[in-house]
C-alpha positions as CSV (number, residue, x, y, z in Angstrom):
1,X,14.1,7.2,27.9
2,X,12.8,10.8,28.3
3,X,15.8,12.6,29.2
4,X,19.4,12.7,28.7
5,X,20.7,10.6,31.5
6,X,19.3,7.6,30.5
7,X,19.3,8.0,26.8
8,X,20.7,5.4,24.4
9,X,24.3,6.1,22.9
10,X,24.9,8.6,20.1
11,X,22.8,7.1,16.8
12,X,25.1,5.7,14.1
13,X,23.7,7.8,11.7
14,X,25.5,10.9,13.7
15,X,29.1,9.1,13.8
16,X,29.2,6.4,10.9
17,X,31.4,6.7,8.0
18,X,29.0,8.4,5.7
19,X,29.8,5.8,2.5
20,X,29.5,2.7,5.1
21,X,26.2,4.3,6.5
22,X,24.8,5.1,3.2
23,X,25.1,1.2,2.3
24,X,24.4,0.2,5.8
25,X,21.0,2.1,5.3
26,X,20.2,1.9,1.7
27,X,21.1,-1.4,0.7
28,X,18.7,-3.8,2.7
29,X,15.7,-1.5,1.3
30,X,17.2,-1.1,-2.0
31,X,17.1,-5.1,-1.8
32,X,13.8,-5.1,-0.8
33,X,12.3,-3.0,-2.8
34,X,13.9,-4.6,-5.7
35,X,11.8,-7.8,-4.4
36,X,8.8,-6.2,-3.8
37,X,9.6,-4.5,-7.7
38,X,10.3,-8.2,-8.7
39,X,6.6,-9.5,-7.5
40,X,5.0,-6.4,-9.2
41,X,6.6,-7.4,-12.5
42,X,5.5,-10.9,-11.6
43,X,2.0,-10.6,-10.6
44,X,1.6,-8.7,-14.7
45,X,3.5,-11.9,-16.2
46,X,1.0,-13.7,-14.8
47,X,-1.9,-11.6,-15.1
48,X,-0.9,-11.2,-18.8
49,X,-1.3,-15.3,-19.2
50,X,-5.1,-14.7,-18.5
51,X,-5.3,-12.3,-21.4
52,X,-4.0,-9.2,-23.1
53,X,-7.6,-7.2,-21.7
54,X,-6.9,-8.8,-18.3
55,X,-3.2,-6.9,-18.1
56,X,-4.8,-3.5,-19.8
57,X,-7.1,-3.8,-16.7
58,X,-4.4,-4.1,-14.1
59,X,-2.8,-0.7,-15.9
60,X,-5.9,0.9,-15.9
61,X,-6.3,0.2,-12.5
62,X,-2.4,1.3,-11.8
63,X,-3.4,5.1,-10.6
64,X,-5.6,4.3,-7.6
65,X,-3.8,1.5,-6.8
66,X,-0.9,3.7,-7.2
67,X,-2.4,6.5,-5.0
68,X,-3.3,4.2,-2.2
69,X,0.6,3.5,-1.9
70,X,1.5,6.9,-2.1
71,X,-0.8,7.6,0.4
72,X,0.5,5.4,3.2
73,X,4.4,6.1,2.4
74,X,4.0,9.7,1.8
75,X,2.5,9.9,5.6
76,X,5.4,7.7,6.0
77,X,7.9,10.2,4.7
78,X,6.7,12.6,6.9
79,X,6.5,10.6,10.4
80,X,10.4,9.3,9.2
81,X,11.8,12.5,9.0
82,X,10.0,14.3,11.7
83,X,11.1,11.5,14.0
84,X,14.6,11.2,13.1
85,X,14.6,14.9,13.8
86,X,13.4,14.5,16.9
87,X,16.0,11.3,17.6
88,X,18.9,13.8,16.8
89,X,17.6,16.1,19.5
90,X,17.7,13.6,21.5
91,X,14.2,14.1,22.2
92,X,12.8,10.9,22.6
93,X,8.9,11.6,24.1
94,X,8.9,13.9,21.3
95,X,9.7,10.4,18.7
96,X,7.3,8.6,20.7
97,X,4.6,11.1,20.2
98,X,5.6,11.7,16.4
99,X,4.7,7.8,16.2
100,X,1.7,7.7,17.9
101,X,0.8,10.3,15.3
102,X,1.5,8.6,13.0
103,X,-0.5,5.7,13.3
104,X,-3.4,7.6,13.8
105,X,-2.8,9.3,10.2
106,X,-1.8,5.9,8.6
107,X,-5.2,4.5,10.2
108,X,-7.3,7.4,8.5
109,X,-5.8,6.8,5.2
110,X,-6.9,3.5,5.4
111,X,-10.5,4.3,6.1
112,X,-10.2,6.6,2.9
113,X,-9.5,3.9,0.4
114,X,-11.8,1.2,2.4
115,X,-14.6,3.8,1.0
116,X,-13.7,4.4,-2.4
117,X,-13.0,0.3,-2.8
118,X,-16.6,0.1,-1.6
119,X,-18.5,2.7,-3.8
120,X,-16.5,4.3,-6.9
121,X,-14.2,1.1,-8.8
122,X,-16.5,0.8,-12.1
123,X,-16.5,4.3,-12.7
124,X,-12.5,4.7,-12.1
125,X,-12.5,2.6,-15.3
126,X,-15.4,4.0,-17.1
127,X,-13.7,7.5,-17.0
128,X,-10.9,5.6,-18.7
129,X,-12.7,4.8,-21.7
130,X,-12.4,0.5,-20.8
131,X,-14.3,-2.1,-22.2
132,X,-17.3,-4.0,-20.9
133,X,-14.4,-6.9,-20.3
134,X,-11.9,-4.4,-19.1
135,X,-14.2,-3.1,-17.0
136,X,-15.2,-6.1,-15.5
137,X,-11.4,-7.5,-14.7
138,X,-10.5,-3.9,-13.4
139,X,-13.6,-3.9,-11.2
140,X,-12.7,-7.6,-9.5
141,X,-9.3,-6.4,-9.2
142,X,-9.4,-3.2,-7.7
143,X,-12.2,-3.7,-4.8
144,X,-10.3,-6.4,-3.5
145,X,-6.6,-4.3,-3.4
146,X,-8.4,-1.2,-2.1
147,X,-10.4,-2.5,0.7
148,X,-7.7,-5.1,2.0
149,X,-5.2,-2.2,1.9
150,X,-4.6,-2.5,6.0
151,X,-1.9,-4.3,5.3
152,X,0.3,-1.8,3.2
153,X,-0.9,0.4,5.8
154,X,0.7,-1.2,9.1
155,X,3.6,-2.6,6.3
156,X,4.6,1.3,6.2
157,X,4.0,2.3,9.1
158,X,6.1,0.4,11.4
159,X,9.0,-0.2,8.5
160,X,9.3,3.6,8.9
161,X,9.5,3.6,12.6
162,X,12.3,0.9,12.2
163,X,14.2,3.3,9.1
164,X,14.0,6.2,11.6
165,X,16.3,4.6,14.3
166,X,18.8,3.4,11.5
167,X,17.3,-0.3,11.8
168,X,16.7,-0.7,8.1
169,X,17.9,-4.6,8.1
170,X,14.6,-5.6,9.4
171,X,12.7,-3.8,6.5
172,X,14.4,-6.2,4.3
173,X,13.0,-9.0,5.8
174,X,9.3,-7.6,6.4
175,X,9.5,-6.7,2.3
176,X,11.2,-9.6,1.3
177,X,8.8,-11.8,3.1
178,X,5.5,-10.2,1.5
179,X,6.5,-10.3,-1.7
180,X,8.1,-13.7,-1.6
181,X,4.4,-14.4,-0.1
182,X,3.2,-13.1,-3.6
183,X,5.0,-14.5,-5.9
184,X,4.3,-17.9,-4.8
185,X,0.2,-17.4,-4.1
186,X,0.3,-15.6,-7.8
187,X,0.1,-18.6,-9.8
188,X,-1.6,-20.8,-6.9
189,X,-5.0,-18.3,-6.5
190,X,-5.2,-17.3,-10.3
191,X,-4.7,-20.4,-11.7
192,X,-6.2,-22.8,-9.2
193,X,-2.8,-25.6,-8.7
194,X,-3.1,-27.5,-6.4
195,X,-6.3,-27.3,-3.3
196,X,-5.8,-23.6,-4.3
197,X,-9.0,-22.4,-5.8
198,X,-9.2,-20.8,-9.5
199,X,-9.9,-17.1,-8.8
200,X,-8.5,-15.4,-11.8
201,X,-7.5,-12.1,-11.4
202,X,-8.5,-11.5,-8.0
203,X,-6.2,-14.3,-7.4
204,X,-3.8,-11.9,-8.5
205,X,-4.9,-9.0,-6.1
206,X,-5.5,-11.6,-2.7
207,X,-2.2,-12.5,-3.8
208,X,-1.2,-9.1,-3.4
209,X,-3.1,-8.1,0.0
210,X,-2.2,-11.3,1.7
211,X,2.1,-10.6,1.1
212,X,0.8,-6.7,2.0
213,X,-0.5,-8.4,5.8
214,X,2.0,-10.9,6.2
215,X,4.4,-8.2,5.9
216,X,2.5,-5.3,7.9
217,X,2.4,-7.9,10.9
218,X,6.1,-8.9,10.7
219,X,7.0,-5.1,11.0
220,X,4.8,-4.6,13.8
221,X,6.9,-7.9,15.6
222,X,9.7,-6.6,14.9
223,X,9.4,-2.8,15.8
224,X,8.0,-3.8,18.9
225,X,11.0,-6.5,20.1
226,X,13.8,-4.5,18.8
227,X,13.2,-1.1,18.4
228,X,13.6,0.1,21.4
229,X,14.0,4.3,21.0
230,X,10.6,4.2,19.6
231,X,8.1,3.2,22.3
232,X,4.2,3.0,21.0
233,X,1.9,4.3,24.3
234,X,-1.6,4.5,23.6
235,X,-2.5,5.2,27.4
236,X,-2.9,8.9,27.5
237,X,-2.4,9.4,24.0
238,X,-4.3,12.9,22.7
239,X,-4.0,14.2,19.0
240,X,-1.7,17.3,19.1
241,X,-2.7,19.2,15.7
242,X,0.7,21.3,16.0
243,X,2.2,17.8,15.2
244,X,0.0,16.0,13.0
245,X,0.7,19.8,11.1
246,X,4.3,18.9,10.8
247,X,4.0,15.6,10.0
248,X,1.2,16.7,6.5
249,X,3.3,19.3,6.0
250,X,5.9,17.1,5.1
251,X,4.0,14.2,4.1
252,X,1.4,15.9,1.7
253,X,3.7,17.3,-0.5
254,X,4.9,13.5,-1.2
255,X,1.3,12.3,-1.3
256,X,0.6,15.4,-4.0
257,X,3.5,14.1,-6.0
258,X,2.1,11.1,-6.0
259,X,-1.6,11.9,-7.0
260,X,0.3,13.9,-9.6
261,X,1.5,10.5,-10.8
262,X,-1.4,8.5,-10.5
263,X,-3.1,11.8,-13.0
264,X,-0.5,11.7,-15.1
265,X,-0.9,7.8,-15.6
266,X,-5.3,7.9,-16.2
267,X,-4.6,10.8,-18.5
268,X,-1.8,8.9,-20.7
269,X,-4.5,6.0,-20.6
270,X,-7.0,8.1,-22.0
271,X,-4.4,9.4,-24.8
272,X,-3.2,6.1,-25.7
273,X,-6.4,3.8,-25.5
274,X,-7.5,6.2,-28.3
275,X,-4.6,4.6,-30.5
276,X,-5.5,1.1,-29.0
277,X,-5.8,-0.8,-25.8
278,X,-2.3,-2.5,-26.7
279,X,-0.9,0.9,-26.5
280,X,-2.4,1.0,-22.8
281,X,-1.1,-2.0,-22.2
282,X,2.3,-1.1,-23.2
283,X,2.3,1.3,-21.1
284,X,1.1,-0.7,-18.6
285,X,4.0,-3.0,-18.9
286,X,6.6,0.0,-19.5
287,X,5.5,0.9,-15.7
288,X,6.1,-2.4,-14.2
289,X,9.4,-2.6,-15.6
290,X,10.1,0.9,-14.5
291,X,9.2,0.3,-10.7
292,X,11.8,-2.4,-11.4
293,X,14.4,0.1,-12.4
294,X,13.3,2.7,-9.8
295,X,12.6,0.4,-6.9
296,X,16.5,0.4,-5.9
297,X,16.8,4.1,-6.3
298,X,13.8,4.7,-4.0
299,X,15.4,1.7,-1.4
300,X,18.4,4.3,-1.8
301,X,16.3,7.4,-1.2
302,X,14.6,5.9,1.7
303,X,17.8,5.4,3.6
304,X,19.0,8.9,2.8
305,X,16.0,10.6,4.0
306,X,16.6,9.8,7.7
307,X,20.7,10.0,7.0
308,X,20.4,14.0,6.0
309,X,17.0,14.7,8.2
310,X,19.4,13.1,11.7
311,X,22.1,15.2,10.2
312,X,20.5,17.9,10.0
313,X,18.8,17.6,13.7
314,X,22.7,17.5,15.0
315,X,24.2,20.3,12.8
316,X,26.6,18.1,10.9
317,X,25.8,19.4,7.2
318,X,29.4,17.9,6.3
319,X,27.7,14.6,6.5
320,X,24.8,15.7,4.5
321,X,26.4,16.6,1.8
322,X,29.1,13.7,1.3
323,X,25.7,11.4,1.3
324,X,24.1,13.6,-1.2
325,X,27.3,13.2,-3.5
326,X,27.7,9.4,-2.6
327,X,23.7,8.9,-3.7
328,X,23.8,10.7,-6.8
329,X,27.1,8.5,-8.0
330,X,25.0,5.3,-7.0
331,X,21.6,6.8,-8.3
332,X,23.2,7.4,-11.7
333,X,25.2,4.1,-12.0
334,X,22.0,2.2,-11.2
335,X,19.9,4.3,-14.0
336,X,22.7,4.0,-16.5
337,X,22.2,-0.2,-16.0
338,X,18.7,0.1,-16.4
339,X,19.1,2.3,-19.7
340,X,21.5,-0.2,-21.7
341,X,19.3,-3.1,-20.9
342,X,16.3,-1.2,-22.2
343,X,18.4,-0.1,-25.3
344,X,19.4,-4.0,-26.1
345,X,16.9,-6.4,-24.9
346,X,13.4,-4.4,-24.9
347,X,11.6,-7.2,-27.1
348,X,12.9,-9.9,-24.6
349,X,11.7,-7.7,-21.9
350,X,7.9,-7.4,-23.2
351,X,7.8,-11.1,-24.4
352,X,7.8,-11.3,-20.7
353,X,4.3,-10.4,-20.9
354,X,3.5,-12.8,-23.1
355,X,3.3,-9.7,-25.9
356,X,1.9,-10.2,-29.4
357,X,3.4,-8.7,-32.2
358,X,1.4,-6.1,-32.1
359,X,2.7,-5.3,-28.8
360,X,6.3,-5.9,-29.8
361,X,5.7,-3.3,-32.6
362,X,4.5,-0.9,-30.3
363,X,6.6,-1.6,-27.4
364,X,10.1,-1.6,-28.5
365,X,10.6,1.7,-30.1
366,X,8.4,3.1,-26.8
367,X,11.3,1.0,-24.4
368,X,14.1,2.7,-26.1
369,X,12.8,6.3,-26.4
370,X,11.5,6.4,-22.9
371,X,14.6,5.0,-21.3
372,X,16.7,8.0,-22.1
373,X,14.8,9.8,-19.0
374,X,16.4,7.3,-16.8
375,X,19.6,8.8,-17.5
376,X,18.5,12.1,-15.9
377,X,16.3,11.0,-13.1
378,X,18.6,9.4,-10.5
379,X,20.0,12.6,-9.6
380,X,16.1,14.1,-9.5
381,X,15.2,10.9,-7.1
382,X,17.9,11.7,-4.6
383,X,17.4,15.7,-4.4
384,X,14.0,14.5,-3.8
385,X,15.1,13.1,-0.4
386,X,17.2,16.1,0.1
387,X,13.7,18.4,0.1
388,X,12.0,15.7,2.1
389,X,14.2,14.8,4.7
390,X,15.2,19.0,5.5
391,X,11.0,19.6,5.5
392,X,10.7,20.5,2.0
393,X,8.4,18.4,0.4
394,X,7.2,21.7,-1.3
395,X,10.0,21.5,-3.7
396,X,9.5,17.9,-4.8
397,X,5.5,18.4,-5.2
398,X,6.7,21.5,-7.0
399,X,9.0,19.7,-9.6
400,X,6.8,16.5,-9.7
401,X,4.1,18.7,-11.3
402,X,5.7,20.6,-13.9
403,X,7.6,17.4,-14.8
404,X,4.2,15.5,-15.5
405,X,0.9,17.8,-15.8
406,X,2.4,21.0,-17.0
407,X,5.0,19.3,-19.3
408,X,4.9,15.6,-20.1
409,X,0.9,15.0,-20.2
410,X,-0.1,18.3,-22.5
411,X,3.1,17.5,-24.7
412,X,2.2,14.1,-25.1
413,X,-1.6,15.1,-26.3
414,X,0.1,17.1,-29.0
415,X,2.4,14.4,-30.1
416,X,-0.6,12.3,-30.6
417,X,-2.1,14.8,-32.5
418,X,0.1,13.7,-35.1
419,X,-1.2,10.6,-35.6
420,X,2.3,8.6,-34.9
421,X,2.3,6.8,-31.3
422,X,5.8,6.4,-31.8
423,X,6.2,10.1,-31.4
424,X,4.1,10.0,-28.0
425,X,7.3,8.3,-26.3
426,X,9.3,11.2,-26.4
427,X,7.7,13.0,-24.3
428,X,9.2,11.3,-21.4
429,X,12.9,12.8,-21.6
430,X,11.7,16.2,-22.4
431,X,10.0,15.8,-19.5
432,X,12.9,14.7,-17.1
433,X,15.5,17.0,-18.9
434,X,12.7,20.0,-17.1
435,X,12.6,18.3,-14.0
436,X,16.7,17.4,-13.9
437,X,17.0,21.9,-14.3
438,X,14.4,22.4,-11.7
439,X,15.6,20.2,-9.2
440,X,19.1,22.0,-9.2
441,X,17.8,24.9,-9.2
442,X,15.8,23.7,-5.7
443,X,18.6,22.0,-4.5
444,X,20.7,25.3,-4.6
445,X,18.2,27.5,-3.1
446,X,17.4,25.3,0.1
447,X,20.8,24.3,0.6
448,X,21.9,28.2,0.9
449,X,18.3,28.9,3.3
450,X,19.3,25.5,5.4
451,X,22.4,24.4,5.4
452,X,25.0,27.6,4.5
453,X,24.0,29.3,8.1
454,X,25.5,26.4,10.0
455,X,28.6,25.8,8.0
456,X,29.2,29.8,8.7
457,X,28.2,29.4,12.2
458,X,30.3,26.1,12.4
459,X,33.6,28.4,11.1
460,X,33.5,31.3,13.0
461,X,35.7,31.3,16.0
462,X,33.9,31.4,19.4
């Protein structure tokens, strides 16, 4: 498998039809993620049945929990395109080392959360402004997430290793399996049916860890009994910092844009828990139900990231751009689906949540204002992958921060400064409507750096 002789045939993500490829990729993890989306909304349904400071909890404790993901699938970003760079070389040690890496990174990110899940929980909710009760809930919640959070990390790890090599059916199955796994051990563990036993809301986060390490080991199974351009070697293995380098430089500006979000979310905590903790909790709720709506978008992203970044490794920026094109049309459909049921059923939606009418009062008019950002952010999701998969994960950190600490945090504090929440809301699609002009403005520039030279080199006559 190290040289050409014996390599495997040409990857179908060099000779595919681009619109069959773009499905072929996309849709298991857009399926996927729409289940693992699914037990996320579930696991607040049920949480919200303990009580309404038991779900404001689980929103306050949304950020780290949030971070800790971004973590493991921005280092995931990075090993994915790095590695399907390296596949459309056709240099396969240099995959196999690229994975090696990148379990040693996923491994130290780990570690990271395993300390802060040991030491710093109370006061991530004290800085929040929480409750005694709040506190409490948040505290049992988020020590068991943090420090079980192997599980996520292998999950990543070895799903990216299977996306790299175009063998995104199996990522399907390793999602679909955890949170199917969740959604049944929700009710079970918080509730106590059955020989299960009552654990309340950390029902609701072992729930959560177990799916995390049902699915992590299915992904390790499968990577190693089918994937067979990727081989894991630990004999001999040494740490090369010239590729652990490329692998943060692409990785860390996802992992930023991330931690951007996971700011953005304790500082609109802080503004809104000053109107009331319903208003968190709103918000809490408005983010489940917008991982919902995103989740396919990302499933989408995730299979362009290795499309463009194979592409690219094999000069073929023909092919890049028809899946840019294709993923925008489907981004856009998918948010425009998402919009209209926000615009006609948003009180159903929160009654989910078992809502009061205090939370229906709040949360419809914050439903419907919000929701006009989804109209612009499909096409910001899928230049996203454009920057990530061609190594510039500068871009999206770039836009991700003016988009939500430079514009959509500080406008928000001065909306509330009027003393209407429902003002608050709007915030959001001047927000996207900044990131939507940015991102073309991105997507211009690196497409005339990157892409431009090759389709002159590719038209000049030899």
């Amino acid at each position: 498998m190290s040289n050409e002789t014996n390599a495997p045939a040409e990857n179908k993500m060099g000779v595919m039809p681009v619109n069959r490829l773009l499905i072929t990729m996309a849709l298991p993890m857009m399926i996927s993620m729409l289940v693992q989306a699914l037990y996320n909304v579930v696991d607040s349904i049920f949480v919200a049945r303990l009580s309404e400071d038991a779900l404001t909890a689980v929103s306050m404790a949304f950020p780290v929990q949030n971070l800790m993901i971004g973590v493991s699938t921005g280092l995931g970003v990075g090993i994915n395109s790095l590695l399907s760079r390296e596949l459309g070389k056709k240099n396969f040690e240099g995959a196999n080392r690229v994975a090696m890496h990148g379990v040693l990174l996923e491994g130290i990110g780990y570690l990271i959360f395993l300390l802060v899940g040991l030491t710093a929980t109370r006061l991530i909710f004290v800085l929040q402004g929480a409750s005694d009760e709040i506190t409490q809930y948040g505290v049992d919640y988020l020590t068991i997430i943090l420090c079980f959070s192997f599980g996520i990390y292998t999950e990543v790890l070895f799903e990216r290793l299977l996306q790299s090599t175009g063998k995104t059916i199996f990522t399907m199955f390793t999602q679909g399996l955890g949170a199917i796994f969740n959604i049944i051990f929700d009710p079970l563990l918080i509730f106590g049916i059955g020989p299960f036993p009552e654990m309340g809301i950390k029902g609701a986060a072992a729930a959560t860890v177990l799916g995390q390490i049902v699915a992590g080991i299915l992904a390790l199974v499968l990577n190693f009994r089918f994937n067979e351009e990727v081989q894991l070697k630990l004999k001999g293995f040494r740490p090369v910092p010239r590729i652990i380098g490329n692998i943060l430089y692409i990785g860390v500006p996802s992992i930023l844009m991330v931690a951007i979000g996971s700011v953005m979310t304790f500082s609109i905590n802080k503004i809104l828990v000053v109107f009331s903790s319903t208003a968190v909790a709103v918000f809490g709720v408005y983010f489940k139900l917008q991982s919902f709506a995103f989740m396919p978008v990302f499933g989408m992203n995730n299979g362009i990231v290795p499309i463009v970044a194979y592409n690219y490794g094999a000069r073929k920026p023909d092919r890049i751009k028809k899946t840019i094109r294709l993923g925008m049309l489907y981004a856009e459909c998918i948010m425009l689906a998402i919009f209209i049921l926000m615009q006609t059923i948003p009180a159903q939606l929160l009654r989910l949540f078992s809502a009061s009418d205090d939370m229906l009062s709040i949360g419809v008019p914050a439903l419907r204002t919000i929701s006009y950002s989804f109209l612009l952010a499909g096409i910001c999701v899928v230049c996203t992958s454009f920057f990530q998969a061609l190594g510039s994960g500068v871009s999206s950190m770039l836009i991700s921060f003016l988009r939500q600490l430079v514009v959509l945090v500080p406008l928000a504090y001065l909306l509330a400064q009027t003393g209407n929440l429902a003002m608050v809301w709007y915030a959001w699609p001047i927000a996207e409507l900044v990131s939507l002009a940015f991102s073309i403005i991105f997507f211009v520039r690196l497409d005339r750096k990157l892409l431009k030279p090759i389709r002159d080199e590719q038209k000049t006559p030899a």
